[in-house]
N, C-alpha and C positions, 0 to 999 in steps of 0.2 A: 504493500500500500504506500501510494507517494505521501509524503510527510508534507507538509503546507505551512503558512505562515499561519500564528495565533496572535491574540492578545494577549497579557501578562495580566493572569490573576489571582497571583498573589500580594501579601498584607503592603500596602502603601501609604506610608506617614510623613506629615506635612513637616518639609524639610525646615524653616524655620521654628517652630517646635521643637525640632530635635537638634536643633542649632545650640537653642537657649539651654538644654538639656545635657550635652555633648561640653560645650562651655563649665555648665555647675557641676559636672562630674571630672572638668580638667582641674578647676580652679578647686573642687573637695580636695582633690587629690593630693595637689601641692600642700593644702594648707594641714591635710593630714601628714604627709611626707614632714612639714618644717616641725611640727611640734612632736613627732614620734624623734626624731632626732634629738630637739631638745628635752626631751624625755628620756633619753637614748638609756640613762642607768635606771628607770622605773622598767625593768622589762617585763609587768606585765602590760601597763599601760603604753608604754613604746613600743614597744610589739606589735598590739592590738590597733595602732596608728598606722606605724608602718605599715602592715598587715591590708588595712583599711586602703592606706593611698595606694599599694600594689595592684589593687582591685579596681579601685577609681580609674587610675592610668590608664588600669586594660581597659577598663568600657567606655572610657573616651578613646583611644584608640582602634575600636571596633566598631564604634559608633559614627566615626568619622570617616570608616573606609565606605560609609552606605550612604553618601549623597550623592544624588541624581539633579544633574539641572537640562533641563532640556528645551531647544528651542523650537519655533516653527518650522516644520518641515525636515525634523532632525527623529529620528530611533535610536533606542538603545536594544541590542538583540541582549534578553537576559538567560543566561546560563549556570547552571548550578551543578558543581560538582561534571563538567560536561556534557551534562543532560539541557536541553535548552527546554526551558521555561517558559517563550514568550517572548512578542516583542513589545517593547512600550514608547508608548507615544504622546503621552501626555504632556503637554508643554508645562513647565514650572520648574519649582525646588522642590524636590521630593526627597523621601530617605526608604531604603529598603533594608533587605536583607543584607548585608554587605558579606556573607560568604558567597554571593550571590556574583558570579562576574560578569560585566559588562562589556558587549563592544557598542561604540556609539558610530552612526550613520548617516548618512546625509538625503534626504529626499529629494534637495534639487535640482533644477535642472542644472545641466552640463551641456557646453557645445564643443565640437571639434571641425576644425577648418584642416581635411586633411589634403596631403602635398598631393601633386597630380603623380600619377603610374604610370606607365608604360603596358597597354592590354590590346590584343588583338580582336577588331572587331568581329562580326559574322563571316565576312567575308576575306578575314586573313588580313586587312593592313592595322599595321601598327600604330595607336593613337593614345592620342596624351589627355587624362580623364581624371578628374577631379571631385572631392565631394564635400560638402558642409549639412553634419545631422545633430540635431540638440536630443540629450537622452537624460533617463533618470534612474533611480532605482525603482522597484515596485515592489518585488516581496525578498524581504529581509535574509530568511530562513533561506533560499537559494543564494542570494550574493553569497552569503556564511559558509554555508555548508555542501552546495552545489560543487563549487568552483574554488579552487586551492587560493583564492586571494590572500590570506595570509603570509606567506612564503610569497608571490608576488610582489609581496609590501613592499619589502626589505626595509623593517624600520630598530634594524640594530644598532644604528648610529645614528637617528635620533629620539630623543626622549621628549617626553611630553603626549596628553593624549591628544592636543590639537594636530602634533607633530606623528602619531601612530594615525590618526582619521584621515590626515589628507595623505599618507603613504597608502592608505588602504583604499580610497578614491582616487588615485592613481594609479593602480591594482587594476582597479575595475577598468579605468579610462586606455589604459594598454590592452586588455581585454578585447573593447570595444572597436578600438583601431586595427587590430588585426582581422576581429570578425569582420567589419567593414572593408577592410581589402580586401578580405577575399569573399566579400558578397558582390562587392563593386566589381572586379573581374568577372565573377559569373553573370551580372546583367548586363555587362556591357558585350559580352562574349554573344550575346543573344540575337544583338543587332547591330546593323550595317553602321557608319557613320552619317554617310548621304545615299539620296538614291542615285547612282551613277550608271544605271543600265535602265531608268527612267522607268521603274516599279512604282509607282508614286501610290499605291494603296500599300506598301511595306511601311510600314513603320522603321525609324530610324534614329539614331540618337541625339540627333541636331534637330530633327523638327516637330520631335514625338516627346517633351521635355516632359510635362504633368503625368503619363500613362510610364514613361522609366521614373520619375521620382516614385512614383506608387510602386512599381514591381521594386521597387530599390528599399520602401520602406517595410513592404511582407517581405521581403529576403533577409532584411537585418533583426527584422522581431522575429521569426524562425530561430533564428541562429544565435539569437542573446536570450529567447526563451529560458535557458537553462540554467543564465545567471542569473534570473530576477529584473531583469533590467528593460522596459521597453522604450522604444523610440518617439519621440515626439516629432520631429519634421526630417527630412532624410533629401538633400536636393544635390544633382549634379551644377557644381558652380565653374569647372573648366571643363573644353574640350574641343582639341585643336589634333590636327595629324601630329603624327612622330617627327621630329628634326630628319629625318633619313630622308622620307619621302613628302613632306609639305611642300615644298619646289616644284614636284610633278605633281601632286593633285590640284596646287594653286594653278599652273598651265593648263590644265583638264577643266578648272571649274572655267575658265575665261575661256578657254573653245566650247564649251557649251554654252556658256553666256551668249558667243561670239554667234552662235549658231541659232540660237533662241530670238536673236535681235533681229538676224539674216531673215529667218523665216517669218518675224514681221512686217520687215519690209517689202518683201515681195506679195507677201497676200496683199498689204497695202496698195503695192504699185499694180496689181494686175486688178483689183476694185479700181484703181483710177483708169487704168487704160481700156476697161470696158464700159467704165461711163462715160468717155471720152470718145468711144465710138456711137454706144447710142446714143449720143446728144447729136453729134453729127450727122446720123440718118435720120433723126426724128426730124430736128430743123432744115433738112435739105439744106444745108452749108454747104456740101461737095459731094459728089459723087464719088465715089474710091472703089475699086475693084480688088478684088482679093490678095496682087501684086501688092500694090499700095496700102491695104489694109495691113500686111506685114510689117512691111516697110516703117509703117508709121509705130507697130506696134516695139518694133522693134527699136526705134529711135528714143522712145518713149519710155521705156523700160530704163535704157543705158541712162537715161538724164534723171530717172526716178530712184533706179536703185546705184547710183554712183556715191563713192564717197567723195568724190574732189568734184568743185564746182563745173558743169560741163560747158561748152563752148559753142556760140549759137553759130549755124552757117547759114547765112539770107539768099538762098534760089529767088535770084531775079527775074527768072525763064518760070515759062509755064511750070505746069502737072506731070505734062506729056515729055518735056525736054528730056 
């Protein structure tokens, strides 16, 4: 049976309470320590002092290993004796059990602007792919206990538990950057770059952005599933060809450009040179026979689809010359 996250329901005492409490059994303490000493030759009464501060000592010190403060958006996973207990979430100053261990956790959100890769698309060329996804934790009990974070931490060189939480939220976030590399490889592995064999119902990853942000964001929640951890927004922010070959695709996209332009010009120019016929047999302006009619279209054409300004020639002589 999978194990899941819980609530912590065990005893929880209001940490200022046990502040003021923790305080009167440091300061008994002392006060029984200073006079068991000056007492030190009555030994039943120095005894039964010192005796007394020995005791105080320890319950202030055991009482102080059990405050809890906790913030918005922050857990403590509680563990006892190994066994986990629960996670608690209640924002405040609290005091528990304190043989009770705690790790503290972060809820929120986290982003990563990672470097672009190097991944081959569908079609085998090599392109340079880029991602920016903000994430967070969700359930406690697998970040802990899923996934070796701990030993990820590496937090033997520094102390403190601000200084062990953010090693172990760097744990996670190298975690997440690897699962996303190789989520991003397999989406982008799926589709072409551009459509270059003019598939224009293929999706592709330059013009199809919102449907790969989607497959990009159930590929990285699959895949972080088992740390706890899901995604809030997952977007491809770079993507450009490989240094090898961006040279020749740049020359490919401009003769297709090149070719896309050609073929407007020409449908353009052949709408004009057939309304420039039929206006000439509607209005009887000339008579032209099929010789001519070429002739003319053909003149018409060079002057319509030329790039450099053309050059007019004035026939002084008839039709017929």
């Amino acid at each position: 049976m999978e194990k899941k996250e819980f609530a912590f329901k065990g005893s929880v005492l209001n940490g200022f309470l046990m502040l003021v409490l923790t305080l009167a059994a440091l300061v008994g303490g002392v006060v029984s320590a200073v006079y068991g000493f000056i007492l030190l030759g009555d030994e039943q009464n120095g005894g039964l002092l010192l005796a007394l501060a020995a005791v105080l000592l320890l319950v202030f010190i055991m009482c102080f290993c059990g405050f809890v403060k906790i913030e918005p958006n922050e857990a403590r996973v509680m563990m006892f004796f190994g066994q986990y207990k629960g996670t608690f979430t209640e924002v405040g100053f609290h005091w528990v059990n304190p043989f009770i261990n705690t790790k503290k956790l972060s809820f929120r959100a986290r982003n990563i602007d990672a470097a672009p890769i190097k991944v081959n698309d569908k079609t085998g060329n090599p392109v340079m792919i880029g991602m920016m996804l903000v994430w967070r934790l969700k359930d406690t009990y697998k970040a802990i206990f899923e996934i070796d974070s701990e030993t990820m931490a590496t937090s033997s060189e520094e102390v403190g538990e601000t200084a062990a939480v953010g090693n172990i939220m760097m744990a996670f976030e190298r975690f997440v950057r690897i699962q996303g590399d190789a989520a991003l490889r397999h989406v982008a592995g799926q589709y072409a770059y551009d459509n270059l064999d003019d598939d224009h119902e293929a999706q592709t990853l330059r013009d199809n952005s919102e449907e790969i942000n989607k497959l990009l964001e159930q590929t990285l929640d699959e895949r972080l599933e088992m740390a706890g951890i899901e995604i809030i927004e997952a977007r491809i922010n770079y993507l450009a060809y490989a240094p090898e070959i961006a040279a020749v695709m740049l020359r490919r996209q401009q003769a297709s450009a090149i070719i896309s332009a050609r073929e407007k010009i020409v449908e353009g120019a052949v709408s004009m040179v057939d309304m420039a016929l039929k206006k000439l047999d509607k209005e009887s302006i000339v008579d032209l026979d099929e010789d001519k009619k070429a002739a003319m279209v053909s003149n018409l054409m060079v002057v319509l689809c030329s790039e450099s300004a053309t050059q007019p020639v004035v026939n002084s002589g008839t039709l017929n010359m």
